[in-house]
C-alpha positions in Angstrom: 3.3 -7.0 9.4 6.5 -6.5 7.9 6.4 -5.7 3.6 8.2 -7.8 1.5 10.2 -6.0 -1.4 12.1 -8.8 -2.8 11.0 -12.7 -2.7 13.3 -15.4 -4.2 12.1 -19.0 -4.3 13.8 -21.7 -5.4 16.1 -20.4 -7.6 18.5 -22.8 -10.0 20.4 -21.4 -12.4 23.5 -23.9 -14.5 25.8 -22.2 -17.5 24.7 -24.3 -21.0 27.8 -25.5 -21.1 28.6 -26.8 -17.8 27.0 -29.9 -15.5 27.4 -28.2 -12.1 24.9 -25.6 -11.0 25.5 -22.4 -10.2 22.6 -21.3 -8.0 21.0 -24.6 -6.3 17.5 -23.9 -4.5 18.1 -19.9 -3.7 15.2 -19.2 -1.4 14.6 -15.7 1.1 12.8 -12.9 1.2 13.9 -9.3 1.9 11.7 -6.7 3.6 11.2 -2.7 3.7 13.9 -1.2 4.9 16.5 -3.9 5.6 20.0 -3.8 4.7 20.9 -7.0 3.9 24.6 -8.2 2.2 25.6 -11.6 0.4 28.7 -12.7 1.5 30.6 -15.7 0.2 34.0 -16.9 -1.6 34.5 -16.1 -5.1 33.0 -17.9 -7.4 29.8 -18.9 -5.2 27.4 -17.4 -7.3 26.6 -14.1 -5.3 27.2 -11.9 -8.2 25.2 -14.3 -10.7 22.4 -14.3 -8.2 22.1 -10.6 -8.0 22.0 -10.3 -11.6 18.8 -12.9 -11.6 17.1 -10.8 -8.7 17.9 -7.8 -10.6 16.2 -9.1 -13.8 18.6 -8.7 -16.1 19.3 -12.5 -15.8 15.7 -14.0 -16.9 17.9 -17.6 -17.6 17.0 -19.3 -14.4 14.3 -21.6 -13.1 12.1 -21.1 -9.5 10.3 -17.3 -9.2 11.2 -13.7 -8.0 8.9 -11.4 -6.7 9.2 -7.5 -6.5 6.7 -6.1 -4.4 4.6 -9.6 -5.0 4.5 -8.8 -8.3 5.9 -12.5 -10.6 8.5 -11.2 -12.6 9.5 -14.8 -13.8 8.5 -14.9 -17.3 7.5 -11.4 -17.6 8.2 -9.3 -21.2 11.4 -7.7 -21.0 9.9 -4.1 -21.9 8.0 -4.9 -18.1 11.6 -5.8 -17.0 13.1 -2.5 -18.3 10.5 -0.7 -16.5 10.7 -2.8 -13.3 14.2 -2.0 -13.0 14.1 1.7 -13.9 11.2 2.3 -11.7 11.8 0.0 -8.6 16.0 -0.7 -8.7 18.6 1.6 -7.7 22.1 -0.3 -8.8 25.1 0.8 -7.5 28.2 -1.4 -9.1 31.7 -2.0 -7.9 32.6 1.0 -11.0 30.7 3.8 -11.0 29.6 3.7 -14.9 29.1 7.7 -15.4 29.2 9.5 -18.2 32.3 11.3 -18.5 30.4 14.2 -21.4 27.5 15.0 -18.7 28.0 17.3 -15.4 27.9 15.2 -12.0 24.0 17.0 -11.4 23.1 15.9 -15.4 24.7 12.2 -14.4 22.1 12.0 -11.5 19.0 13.4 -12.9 19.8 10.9 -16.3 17.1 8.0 -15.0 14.9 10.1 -13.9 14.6 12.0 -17.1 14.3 8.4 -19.0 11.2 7.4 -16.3 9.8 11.0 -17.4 7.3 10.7 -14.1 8.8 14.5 -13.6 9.2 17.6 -14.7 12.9 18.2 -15.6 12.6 21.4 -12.8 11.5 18.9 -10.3 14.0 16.1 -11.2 16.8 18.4 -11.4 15.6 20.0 -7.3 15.6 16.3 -6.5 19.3 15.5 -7.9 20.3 18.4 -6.0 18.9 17.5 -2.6 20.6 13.9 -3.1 24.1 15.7 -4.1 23.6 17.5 -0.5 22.9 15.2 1.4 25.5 13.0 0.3 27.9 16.2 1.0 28.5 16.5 -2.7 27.2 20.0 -3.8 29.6 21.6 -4.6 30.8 19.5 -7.5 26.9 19.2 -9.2 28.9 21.4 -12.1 31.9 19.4 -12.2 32.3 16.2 -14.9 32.9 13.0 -13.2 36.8 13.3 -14.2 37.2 15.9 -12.3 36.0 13.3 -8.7 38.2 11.3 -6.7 37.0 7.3 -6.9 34.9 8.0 -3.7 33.0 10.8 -4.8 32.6 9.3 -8.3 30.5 6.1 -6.1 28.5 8.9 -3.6 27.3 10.2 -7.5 27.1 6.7 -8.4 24.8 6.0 -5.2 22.6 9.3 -5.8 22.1 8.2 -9.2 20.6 5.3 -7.6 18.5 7.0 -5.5 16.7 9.7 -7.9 13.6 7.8 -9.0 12.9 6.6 -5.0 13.6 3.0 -5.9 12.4 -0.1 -3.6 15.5 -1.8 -3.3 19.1 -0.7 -3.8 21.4 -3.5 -5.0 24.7 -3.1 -4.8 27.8 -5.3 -6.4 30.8 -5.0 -4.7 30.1 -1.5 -4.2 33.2 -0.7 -1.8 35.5 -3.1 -3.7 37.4 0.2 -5.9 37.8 2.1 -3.0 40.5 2.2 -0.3 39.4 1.9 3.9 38.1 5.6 4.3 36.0 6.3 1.3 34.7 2.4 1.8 33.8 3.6 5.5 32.3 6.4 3.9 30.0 4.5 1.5 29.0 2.0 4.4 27.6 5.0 6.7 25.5 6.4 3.9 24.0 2.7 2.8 23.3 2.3 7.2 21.7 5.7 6.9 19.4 5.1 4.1 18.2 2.3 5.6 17.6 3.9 9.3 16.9 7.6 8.1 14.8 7.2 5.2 13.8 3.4 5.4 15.4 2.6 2.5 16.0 -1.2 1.4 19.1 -2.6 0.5 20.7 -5.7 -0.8 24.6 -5.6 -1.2 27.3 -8.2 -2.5 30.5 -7.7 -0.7 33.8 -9.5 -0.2 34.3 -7.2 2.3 34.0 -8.4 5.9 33.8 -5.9 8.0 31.1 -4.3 6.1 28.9 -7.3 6.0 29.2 -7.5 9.9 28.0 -4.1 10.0 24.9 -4.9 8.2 21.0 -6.0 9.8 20.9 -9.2 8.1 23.9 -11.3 6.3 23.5 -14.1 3.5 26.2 -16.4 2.8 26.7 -18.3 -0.1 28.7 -21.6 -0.7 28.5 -23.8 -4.0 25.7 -21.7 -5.5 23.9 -22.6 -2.1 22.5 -20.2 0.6 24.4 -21.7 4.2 23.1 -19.0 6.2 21.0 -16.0 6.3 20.6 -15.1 10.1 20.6 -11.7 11.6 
């Protein structure tokens, strides 16, 4: 029996000030470890639904479940939390903070969860920086990282309090065909290698083809979500 990490169900979602919907009856489920995109033109509502499945978009009608748990409705303190604890987000820019050293950047959610000891958090940033080939710029500040490294710090961020899903937005869409490639391999490898889940809006095709499981969107509508 496979574990579901991330439900949607019926999902509808229209701006106040317009007629036309811009998510129309969302419904699918993602499990443990799958690395699953959203594909679709611009303007279909991809980024607007990741934003509701992230929970920073409670203005929506239907349910979402993380880890069965109804977050519809919930407080927004239990929506903080939900998203600290359980989300890893990795966005199209990498959002660091140009004052704090690359390790400090990493360990920064982790320290704000306080589940650890700033020793143990600090030994967990590092093992992340290795294995995404990064440690030898832990010292460095984040002006001092090409745009690909910058994301690889961006996606280790992600990763320090063991999320259950990783949602990404557009994730590859700063970065030229090699450092792209680059952030491809290590999303297929945290799914395969540590079973990591994954749910990533991209307009890029050839990463979507490359993932288990592809959604498309048209209209605010899901049109397929085959493997």
């Amino acid at each position: 029996m496979q574990q579901t990490v991330l439900e949607a169900r019926h999902i509808y979602k229209s701006f106040k000030d317009q007629n036309t919907p811009v998510l129309s009856d969302v419904s699918f489920t993602v499990n443990k470890g799958e690395f699953v995109s959203i594909v679709g033109k611009s303007g279909c509502g991809k980024s607007t639904l990741l934003y509701v499945l992230s929970t920073m978009d409670t203005d929506y009608e239907g349910e979402l479940l993380i880890d069965g748990e109804l977050l519809t409705g919930k407080k927004a303190s239990r929506l903080a939390q939900i998203r600290n604890e359980k989300i890893g987000f990795v966005f199209q820019f990498h959002y660091l903070l140009n004052e704090f050293s690359v390790l400090k950047n990493i360990m920064l959610p982790a320290m704000k969860l306080n589940r650890l000891t700033e020793k143990e958090i600090e030994e967990n940033a590092t093992k992340w920086l290795a294995d995404l080939g990064l440690e030898k710029a832990a010292q460095k500040f984040p002006n001092q990282l090409s745009g690909g490294e910058k994301q690889r710090v961006a996606i280790a961020r992600a990763l320090i309090n063991d999320p259950h899903i990783i949602m990404g937005d557009e994730p590859t869409g700063n970065l030229d065909k090699k450092n792209s490639g680059i952030v491809f391999d290590i999303f297929k490898n945290l799914a395969t290698q540590y079973n990591q889940t994954l749910l990533i809006v991209t307009h890029d095709p050839e990463f979507a083809a490359g993932t288990q499981r592809k959604i498309e969107m048209e209209d605010g509508k899901i049109i397929s979500q085959g493997r």
